[in-house]
MILO-750322 format. One record per residue: y, x, z of N, C-alpha, C, O, CB in turn; residue number from 1; residue in three letters. Coordinates in nm, 3 decimals. Glycine has a CB too. Layout:
<atoms>
ATOM_Y_X_Z_Y_X_Z_Y_X_Z_Y_X_Z_Y_X_Z_NUM_ALA .
...
</atoms>
This chain:
<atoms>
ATOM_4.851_3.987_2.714_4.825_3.852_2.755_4.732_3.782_2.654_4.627_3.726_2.685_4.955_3.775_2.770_1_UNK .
ATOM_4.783_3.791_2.532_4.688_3.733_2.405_4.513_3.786_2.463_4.418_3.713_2.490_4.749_3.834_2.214_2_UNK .
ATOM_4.522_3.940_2.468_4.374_3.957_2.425_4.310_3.910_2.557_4.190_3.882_2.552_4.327_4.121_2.375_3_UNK .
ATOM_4.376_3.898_2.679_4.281_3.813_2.799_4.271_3.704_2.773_4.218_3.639_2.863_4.321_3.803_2.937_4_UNK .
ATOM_4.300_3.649_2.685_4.316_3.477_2.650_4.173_3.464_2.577_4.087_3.378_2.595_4.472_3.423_2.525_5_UNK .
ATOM_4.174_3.591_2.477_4.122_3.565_2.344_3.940_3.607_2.481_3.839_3.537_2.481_4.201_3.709_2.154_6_UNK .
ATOM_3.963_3.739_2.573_3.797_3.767_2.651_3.805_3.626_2.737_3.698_3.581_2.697_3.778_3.946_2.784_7_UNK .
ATOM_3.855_3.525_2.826_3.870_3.446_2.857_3.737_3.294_2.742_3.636_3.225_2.761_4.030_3.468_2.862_8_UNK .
ATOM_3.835_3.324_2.637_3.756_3.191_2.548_3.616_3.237_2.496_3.521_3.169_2.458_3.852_3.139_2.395_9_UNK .
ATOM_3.633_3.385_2.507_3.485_3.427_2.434_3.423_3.397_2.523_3.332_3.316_2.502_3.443_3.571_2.385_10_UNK .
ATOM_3.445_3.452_2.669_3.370_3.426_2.748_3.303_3.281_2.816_3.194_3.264_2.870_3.419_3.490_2.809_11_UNK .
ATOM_3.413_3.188_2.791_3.344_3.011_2.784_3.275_2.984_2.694_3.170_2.924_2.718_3.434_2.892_2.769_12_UNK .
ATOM_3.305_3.015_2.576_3.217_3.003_2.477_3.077_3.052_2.478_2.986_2.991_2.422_3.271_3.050_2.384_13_UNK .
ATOM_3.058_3.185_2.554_2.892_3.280_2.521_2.833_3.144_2.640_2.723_3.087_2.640_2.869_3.535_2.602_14_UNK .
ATOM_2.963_3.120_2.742_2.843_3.022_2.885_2.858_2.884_2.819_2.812_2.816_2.911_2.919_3.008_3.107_15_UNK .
ATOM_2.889_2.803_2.730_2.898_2.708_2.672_2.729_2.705_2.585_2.638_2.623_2.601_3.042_2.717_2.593_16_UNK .
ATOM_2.732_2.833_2.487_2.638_2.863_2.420_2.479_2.866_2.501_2.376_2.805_2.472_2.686_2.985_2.365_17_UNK .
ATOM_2.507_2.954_2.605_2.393_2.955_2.654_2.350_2.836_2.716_2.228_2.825_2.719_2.387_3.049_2.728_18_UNK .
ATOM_2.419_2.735_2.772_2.373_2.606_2.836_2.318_2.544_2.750_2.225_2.468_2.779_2.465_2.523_2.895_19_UNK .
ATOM_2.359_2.559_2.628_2.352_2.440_2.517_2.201_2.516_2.447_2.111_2.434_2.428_2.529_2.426_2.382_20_UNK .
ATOM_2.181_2.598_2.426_2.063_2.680_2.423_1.962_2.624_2.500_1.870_2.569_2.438_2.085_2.812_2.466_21_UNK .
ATOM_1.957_2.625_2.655_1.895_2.554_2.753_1.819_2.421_2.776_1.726_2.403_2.856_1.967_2.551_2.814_22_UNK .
ATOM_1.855_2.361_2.721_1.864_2.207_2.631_1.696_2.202_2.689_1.628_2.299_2.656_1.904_2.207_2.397_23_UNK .
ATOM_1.637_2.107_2.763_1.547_2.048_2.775_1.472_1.972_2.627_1.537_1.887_2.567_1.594_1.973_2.876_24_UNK .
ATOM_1.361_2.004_2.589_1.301_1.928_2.440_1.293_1.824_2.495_1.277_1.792_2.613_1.157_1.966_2.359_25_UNK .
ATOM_1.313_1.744_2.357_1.301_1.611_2.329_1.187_1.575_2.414_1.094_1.652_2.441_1.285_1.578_2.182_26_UNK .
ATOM_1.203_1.406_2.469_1.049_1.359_2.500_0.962_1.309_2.412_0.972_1.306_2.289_1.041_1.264_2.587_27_UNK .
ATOM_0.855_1.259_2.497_0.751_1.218_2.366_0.790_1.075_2.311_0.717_1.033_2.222_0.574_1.209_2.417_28_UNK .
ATOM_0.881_1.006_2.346_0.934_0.855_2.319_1.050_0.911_2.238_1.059_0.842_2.137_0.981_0.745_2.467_29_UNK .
ATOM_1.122_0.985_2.238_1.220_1.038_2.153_1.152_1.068_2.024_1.168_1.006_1.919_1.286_1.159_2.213_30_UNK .
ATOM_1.065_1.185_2.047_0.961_1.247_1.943_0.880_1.130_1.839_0.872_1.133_1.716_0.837_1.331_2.040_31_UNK .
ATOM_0.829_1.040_1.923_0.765_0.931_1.878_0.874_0.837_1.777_0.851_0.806_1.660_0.708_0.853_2.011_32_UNK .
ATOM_1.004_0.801_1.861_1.082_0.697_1.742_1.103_0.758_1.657_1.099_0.698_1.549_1.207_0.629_1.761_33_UNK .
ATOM_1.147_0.953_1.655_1.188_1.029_1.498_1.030_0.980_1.412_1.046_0.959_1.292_1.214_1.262_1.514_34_UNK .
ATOM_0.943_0.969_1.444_0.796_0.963_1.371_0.821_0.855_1.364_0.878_0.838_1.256_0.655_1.002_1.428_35_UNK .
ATOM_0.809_0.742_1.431_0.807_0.591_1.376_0.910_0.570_1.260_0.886_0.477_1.183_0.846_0.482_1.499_36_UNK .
ATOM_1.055_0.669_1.230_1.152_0.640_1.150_1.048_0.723_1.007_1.000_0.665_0.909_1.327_0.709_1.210_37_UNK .
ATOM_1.043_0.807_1.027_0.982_0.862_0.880_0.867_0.821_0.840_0.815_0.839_0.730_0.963_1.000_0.869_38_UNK .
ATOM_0.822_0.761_0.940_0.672_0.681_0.883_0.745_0.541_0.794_0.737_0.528_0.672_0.541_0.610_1.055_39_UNK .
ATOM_0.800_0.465_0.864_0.890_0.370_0.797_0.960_0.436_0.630_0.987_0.355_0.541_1.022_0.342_0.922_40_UNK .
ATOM_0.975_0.547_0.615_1.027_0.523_0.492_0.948_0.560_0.411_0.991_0.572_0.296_1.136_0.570_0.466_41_UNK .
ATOM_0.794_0.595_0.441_0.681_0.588_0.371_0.671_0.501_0.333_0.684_0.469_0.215_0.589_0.609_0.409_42_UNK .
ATOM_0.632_0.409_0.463_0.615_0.234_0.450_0.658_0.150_0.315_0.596_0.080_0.235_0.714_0.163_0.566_43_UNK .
ATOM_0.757_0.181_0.327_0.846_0.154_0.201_0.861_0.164_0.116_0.918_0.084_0.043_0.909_0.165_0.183_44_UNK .
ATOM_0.811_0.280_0.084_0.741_0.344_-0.068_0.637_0.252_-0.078_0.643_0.170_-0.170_0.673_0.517_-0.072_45_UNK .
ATOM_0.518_0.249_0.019_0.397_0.245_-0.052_0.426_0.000_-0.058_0.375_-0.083_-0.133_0.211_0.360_0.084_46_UNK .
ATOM_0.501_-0.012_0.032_0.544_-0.160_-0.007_0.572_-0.208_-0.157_0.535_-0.314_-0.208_0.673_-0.188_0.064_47_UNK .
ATOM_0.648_-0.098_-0.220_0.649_-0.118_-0.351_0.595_-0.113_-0.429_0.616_-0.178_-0.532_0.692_-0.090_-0.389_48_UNK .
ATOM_0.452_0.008_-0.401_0.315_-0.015_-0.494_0.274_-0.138_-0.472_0.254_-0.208_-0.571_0.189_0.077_-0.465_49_UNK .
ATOM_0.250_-0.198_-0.326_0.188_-0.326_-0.312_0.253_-0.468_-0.356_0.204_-0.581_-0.352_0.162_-0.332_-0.181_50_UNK .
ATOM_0.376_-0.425_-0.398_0.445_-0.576_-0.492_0.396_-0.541_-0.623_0.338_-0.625_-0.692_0.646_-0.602_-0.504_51_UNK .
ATOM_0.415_-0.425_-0.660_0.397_-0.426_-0.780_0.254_-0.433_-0.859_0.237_-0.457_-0.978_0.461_-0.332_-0.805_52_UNK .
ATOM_0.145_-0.401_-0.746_0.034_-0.449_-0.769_-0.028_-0.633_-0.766_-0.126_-0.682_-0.824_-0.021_-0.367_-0.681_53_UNK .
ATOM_0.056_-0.688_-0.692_0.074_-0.782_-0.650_0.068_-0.899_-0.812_-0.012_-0.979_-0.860_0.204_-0.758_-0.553_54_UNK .
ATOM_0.263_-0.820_-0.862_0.293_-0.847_-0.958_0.228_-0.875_-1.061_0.229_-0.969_-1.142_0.347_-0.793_-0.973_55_UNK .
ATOM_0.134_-0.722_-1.041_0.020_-0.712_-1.133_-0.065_-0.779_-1.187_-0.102_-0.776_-1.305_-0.037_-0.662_-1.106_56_UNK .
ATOM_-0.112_-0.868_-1.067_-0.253_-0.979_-1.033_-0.181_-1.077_-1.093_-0.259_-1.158_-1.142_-0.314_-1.025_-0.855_57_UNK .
ATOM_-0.060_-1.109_-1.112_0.020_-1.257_-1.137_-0.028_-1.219_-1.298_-0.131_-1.255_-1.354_0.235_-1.279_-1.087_58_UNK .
ATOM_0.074_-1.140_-1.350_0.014_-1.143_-1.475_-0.081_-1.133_-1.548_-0.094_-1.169_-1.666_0.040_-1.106_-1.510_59_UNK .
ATOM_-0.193_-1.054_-1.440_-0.332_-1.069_-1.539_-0.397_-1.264_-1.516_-0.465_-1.331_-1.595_-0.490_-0.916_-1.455_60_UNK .
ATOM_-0.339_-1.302_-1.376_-0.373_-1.430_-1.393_-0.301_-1.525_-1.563_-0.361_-1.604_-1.636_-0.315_-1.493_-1.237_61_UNK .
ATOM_-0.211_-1.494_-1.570_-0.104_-1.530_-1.669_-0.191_-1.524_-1.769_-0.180_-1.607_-1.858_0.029_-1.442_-1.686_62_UNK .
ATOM_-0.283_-1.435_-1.775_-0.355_-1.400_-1.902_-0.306_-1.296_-1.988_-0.361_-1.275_-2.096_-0.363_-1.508_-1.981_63_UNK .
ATOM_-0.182_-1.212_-1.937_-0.108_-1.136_-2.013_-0.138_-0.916_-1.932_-0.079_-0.843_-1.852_0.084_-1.234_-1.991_64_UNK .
ATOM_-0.258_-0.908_-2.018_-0.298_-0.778_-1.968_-0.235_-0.692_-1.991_-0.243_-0.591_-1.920_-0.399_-0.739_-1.995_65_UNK .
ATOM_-0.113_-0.699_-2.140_-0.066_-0.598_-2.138_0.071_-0.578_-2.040_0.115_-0.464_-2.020_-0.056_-0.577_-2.264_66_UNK .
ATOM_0.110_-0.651_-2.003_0.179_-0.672_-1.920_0.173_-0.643_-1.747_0.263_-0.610_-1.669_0.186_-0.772_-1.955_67_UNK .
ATOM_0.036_-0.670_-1.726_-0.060_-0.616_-1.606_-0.040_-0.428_-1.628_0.005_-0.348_-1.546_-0.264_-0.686_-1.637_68_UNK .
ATOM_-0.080_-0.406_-1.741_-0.069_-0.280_-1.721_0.000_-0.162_-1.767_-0.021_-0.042_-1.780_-0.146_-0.261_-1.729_69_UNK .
ATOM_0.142_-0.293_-1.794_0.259_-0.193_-1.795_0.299_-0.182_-1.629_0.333_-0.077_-1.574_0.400_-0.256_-1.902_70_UNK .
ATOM_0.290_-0.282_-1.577_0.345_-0.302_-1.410_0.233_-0.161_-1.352_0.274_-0.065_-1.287_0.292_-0.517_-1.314_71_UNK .
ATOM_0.150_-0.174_-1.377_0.062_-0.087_-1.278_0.127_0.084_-1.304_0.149_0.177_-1.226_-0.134_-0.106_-1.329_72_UNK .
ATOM_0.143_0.067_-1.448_0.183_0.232_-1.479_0.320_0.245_-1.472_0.362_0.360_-1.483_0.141_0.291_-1.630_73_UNK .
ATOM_0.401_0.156_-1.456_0.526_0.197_-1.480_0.611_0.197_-1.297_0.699_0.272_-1.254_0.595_0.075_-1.613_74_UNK .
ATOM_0.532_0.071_-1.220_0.589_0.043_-1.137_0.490_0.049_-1.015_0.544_0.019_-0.908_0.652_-0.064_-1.171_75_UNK .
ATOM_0.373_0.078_-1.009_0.229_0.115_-0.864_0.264_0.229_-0.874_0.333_0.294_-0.796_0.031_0.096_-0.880_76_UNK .
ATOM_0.199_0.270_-1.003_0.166_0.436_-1.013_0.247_0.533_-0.990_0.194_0.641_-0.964_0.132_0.478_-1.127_77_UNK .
ATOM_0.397_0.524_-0.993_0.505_0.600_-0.978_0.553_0.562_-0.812_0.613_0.653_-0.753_0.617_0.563_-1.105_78_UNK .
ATOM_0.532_0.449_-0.745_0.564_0.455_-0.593_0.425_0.521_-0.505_0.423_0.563_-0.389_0.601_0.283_-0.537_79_UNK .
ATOM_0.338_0.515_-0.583_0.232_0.526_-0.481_0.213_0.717_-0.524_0.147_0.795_-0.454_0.066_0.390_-0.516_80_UNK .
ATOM_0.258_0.742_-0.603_0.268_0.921_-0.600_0.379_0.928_-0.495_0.373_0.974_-0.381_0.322_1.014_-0.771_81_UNK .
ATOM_0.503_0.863_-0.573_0.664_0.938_-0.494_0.600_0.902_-0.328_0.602_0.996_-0.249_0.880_0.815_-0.544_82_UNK .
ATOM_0.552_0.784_-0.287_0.461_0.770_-0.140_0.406_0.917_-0.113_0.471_1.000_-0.050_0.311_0.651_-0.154_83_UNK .
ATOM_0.299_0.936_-0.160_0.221_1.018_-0.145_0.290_1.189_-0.133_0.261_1.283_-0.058_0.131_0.983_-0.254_84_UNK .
ATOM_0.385_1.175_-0.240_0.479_1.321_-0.202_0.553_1.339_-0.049_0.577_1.448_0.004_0.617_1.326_-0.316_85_UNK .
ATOM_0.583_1.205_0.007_0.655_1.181_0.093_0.579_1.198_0.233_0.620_1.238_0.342_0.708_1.062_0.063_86_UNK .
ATOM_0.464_1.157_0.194_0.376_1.172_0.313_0.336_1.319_0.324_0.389_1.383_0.415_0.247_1.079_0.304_87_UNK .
ATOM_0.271_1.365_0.264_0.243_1.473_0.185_0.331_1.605_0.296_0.289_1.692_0.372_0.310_1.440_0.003_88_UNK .
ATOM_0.475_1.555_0.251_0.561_1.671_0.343_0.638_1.641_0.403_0.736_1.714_0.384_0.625_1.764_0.296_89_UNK .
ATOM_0.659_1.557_0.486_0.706_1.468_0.607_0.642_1.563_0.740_0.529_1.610_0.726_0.630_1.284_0.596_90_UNK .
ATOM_0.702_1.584_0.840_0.688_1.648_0.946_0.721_1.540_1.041_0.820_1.468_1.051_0.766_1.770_0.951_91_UNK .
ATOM_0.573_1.550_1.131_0.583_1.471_1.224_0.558_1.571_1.350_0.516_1.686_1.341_0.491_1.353_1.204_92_UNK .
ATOM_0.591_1.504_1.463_0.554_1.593_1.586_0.527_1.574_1.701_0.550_1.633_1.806_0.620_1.659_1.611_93_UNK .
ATOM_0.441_1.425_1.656_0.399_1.371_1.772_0.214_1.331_1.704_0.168_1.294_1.597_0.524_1.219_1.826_94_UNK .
ATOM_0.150_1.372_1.858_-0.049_1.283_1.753_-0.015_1.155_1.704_-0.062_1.155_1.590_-0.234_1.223_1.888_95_UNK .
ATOM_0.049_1.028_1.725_0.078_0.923_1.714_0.121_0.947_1.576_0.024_0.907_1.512_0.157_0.870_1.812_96_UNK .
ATOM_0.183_0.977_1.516_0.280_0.997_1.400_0.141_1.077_1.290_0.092_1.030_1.187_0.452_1.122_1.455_97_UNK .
ATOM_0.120_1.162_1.335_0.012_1.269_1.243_-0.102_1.192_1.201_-0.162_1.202_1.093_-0.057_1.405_1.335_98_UNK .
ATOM_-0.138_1.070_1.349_-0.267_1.006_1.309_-0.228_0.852_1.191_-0.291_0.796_1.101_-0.355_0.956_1.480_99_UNK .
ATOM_-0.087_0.830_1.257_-0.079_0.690_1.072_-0.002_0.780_0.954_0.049_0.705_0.870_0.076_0.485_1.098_100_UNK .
ATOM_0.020_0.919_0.927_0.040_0.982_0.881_-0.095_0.970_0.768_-0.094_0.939_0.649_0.080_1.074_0.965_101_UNK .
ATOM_-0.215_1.011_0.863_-0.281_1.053_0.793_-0.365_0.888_0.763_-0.459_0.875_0.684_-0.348_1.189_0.854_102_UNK .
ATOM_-0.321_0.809_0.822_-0.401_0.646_0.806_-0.308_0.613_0.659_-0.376_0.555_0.574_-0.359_0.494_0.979_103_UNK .
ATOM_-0.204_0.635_0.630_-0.141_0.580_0.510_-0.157_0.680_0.410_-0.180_0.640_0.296_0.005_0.544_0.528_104_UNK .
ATOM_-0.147_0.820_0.434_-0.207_0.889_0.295_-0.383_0.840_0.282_-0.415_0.821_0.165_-0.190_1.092_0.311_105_UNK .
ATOM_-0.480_0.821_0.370_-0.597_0.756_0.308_-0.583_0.641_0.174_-0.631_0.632_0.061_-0.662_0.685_0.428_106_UNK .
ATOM_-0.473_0.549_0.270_-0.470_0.407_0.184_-0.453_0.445_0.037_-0.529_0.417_-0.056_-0.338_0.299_0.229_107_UNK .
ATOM_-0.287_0.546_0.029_-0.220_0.569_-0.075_-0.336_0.647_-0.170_-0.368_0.592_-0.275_-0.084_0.648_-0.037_108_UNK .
ATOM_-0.390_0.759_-0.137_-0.527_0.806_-0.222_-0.590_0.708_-0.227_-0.661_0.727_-0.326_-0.620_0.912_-0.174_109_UNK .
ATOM_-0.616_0.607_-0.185_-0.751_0.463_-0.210_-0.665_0.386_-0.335_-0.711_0.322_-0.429_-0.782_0.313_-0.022_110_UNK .
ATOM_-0.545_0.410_-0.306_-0.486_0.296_-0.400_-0.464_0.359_-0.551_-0.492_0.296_-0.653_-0.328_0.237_-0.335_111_UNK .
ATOM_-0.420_0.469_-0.552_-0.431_0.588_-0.671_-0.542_0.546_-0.719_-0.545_0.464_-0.811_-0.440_0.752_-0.633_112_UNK .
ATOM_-0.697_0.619_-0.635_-0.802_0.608_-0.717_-0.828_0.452_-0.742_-0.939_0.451_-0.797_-0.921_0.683_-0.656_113_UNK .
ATOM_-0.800_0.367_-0.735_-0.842_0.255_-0.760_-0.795_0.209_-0.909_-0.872_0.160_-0.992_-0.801_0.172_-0.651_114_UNK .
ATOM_-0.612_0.239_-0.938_-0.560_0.225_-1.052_-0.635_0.244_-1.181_-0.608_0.181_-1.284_-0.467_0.297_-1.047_115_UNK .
ATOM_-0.717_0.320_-1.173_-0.777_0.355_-1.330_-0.906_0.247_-1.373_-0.931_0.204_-1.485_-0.848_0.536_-1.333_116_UNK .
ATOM_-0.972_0.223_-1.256_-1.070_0.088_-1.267_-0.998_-0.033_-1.306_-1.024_-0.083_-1.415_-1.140_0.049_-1.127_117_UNK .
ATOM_-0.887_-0.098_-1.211_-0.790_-0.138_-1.208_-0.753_-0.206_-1.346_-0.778_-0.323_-1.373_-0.721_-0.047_-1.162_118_UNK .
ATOM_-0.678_-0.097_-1.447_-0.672_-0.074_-1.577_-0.763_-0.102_-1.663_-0.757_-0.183_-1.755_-0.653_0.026_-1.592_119_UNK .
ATOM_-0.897_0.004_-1.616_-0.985_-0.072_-1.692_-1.035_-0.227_-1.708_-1.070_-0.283_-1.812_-1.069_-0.017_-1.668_120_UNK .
ATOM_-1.030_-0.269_-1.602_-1.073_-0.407_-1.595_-0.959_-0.507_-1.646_-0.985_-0.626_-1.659_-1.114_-0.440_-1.446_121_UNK .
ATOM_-0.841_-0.460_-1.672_-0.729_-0.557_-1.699_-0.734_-0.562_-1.808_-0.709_-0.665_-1.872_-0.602_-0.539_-1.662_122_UNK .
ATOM_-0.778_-0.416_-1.874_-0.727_-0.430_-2.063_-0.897_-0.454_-2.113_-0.926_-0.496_-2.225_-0.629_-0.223_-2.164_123_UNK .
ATOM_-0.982_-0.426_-2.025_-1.145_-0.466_-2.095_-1.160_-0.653_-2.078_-1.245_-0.727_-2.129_-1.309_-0.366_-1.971_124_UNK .
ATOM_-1.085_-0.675_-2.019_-1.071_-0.866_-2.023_-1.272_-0.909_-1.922_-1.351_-1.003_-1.907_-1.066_-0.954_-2.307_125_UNK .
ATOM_-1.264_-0.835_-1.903_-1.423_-0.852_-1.835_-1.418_-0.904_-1.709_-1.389_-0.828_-1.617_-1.508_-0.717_-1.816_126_UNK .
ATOM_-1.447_-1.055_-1.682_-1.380_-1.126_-1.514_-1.469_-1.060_-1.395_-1.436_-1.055_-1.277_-1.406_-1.335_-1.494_127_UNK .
ATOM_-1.630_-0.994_-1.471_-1.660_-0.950_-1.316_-1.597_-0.817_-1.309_-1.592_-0.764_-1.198_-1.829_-0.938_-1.272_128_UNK .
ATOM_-1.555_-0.763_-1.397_-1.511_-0.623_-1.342_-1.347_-0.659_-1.293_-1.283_-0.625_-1.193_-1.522_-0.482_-1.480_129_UNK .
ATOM_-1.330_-0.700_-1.349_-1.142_-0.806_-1.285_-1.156_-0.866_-1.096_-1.076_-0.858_-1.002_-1.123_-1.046_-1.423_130_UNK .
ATOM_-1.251_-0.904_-1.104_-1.274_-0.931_-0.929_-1.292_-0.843_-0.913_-1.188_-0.780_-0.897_-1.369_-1.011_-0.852_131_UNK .
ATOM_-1.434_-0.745_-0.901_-1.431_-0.633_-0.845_-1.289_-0.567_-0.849_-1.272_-0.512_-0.741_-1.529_-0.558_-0.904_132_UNK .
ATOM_-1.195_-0.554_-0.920_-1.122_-0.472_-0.884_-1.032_-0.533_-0.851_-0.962_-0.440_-0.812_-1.101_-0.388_-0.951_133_UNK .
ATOM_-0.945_-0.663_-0.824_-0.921_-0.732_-0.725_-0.956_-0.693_-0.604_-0.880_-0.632_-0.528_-0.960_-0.830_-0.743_134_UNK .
ATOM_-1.100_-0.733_-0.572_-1.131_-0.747_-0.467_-1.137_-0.583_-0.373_-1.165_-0.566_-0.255_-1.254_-0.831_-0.489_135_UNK .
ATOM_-1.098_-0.473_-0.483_-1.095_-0.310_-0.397_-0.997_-0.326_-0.348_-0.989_-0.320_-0.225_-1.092_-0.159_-0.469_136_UNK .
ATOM_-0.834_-0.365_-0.462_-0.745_-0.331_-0.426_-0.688_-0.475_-0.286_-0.590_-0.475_-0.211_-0.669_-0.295_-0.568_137_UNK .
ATOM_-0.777_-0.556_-0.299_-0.722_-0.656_-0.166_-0.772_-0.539_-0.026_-0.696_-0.486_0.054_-0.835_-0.860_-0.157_138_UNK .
ATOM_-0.894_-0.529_-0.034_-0.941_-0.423_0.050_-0.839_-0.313_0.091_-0.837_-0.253_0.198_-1.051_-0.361_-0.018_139_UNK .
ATOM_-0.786_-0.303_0.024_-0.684_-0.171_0.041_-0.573_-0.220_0.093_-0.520_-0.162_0.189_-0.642_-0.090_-0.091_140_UNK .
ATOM_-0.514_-0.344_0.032_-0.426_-0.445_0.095_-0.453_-0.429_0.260_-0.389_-0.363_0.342_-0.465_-0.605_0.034_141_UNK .
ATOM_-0.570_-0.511_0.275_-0.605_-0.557_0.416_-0.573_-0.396_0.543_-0.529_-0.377_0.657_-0.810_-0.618_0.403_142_UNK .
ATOM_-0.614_-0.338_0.460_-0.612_-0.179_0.571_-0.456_-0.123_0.580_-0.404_-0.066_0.676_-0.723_-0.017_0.485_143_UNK .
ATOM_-0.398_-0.154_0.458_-0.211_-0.112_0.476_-0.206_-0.210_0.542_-0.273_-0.192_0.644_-0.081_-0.107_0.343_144_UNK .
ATOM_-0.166_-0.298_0.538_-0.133_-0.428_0.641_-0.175_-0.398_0.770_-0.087_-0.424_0.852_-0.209_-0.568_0.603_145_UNK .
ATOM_-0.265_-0.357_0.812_-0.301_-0.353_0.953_-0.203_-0.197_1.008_-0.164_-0.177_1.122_-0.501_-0.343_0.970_146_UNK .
ATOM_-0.189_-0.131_0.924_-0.162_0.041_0.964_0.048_-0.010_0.977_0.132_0.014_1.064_-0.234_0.213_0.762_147_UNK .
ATOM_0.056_-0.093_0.828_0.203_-0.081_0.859_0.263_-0.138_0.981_0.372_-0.112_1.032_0.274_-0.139_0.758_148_UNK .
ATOM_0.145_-0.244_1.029_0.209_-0.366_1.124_0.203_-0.217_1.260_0.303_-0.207_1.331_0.068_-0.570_1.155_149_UNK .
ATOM_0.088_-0.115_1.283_0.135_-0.024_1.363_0.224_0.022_1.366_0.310_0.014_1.454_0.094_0.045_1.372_150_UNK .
ATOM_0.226_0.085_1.259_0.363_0.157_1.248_0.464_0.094_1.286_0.545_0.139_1.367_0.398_0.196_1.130_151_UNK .
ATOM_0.473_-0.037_1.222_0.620_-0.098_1.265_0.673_-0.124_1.454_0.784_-0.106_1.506_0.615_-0.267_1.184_152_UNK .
ATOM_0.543_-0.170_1.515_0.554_-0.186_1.633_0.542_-0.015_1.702_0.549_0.008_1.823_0.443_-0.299_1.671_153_UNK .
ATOM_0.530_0.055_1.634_0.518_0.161_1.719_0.344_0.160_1.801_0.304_0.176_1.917_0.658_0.140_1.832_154_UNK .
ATOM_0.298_0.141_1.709_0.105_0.130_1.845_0.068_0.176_1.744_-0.050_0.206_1.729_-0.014_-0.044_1.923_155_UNK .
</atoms>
C-alpha cells in the first residue's frame, strides 16, 4: 500500500513539474517593470553623485576648496564608480531598459571624466576655469535629469 502511495505522489509531482515547466514567459510590461526596478537603483546611486556634487558647488561658493574637494573624492567619486559597477552588470531584458541602461552609463562616464577638471579648477582657485567646469557638470546635470525623469515614468 505504502509504495502505491509513494508511485501515486511521484507521479503528481513529475505532472505538477511538467506544467510548471510550461509556464508561458513573462510579458514585455512584466519584463519592462523588472527593468524600470533595476534601473531605479542605479538612479539612486548616481542621485548621490549629483548631491554630492551639488554639495560640492556650495562649498566652493563658500570659498572653501578644500572642502569642495574632499566632497568630490570622498563622496561623487565613490557613488558614481559603485553607479557605474551597477550599471555595468545589471541585466536587463527588455530594448527599453538596455537603451537608459546605456543613456545613464554615458552620463555616469561624463560625470567621472569631468571630476578631474572639476578638481582642478576648485584647488587652482581660477573663476574661468571654475565656470567652465560648473557649467560641464550642470550639462551633465541637465541630461541625468531628463533620462531619470524616463526612467521613473517608465518612457
Amino acid at each position: 500500500m505504502i509504495g502505491r502511495r509513494h508511485a501515486i505522489a511521484l507521479g503528481l509531482g513529475a505532472a505538477l513539474l511538467g506544467a510548471c515547466s510550461k509556464a508561458t514567459p513573462p510579458d514585455e510590461a512584466t519584463l519592462r517593470a523588472e527593468d524600470k526596478l533595476a534601473l531605479e537603483q542605479i538612479v539612486a546611486i548616481d542621485v548621490r553623485a549629483s548631491m554630492a556634487m551639488r554639495d560640492a558647488d556650495t562649498a566652493t561658493g563658500r570659498g572653501d576648496a578644500g572642502a569642495a574637494a574632499e566632497i568630490v573624492a570622498g563622496r561623487a567619486r565613490p557613488a558614481v564608480d559603485e553607479a557605474l559597477r551597477a550599471a555595468e552588470g545589471v541585466t536587463l531584458r527588455t530594448a527599453w531598459g538596455k537603451t537608459k541602461r546605456d543613456e545613464l552609463l554615458g552620463i555616469l562616464r561624463d560625470r567621472k571624466a569631468e571630476m578631474p577638471g572639476y578638481e582642478e579648477a576648485v584647488k587652482g582657485g581660477d573663476p574661468e576655469r571654475m565656470l567652465a567646469a560648473i557649467e560641464a557638470q550642470a550639462a551633465i546635470e541637465r541630461r541625468a535629469l531628463t533620462t531619470v525623469a524616463a526612467v521613473r515614468a517608465g518612457r
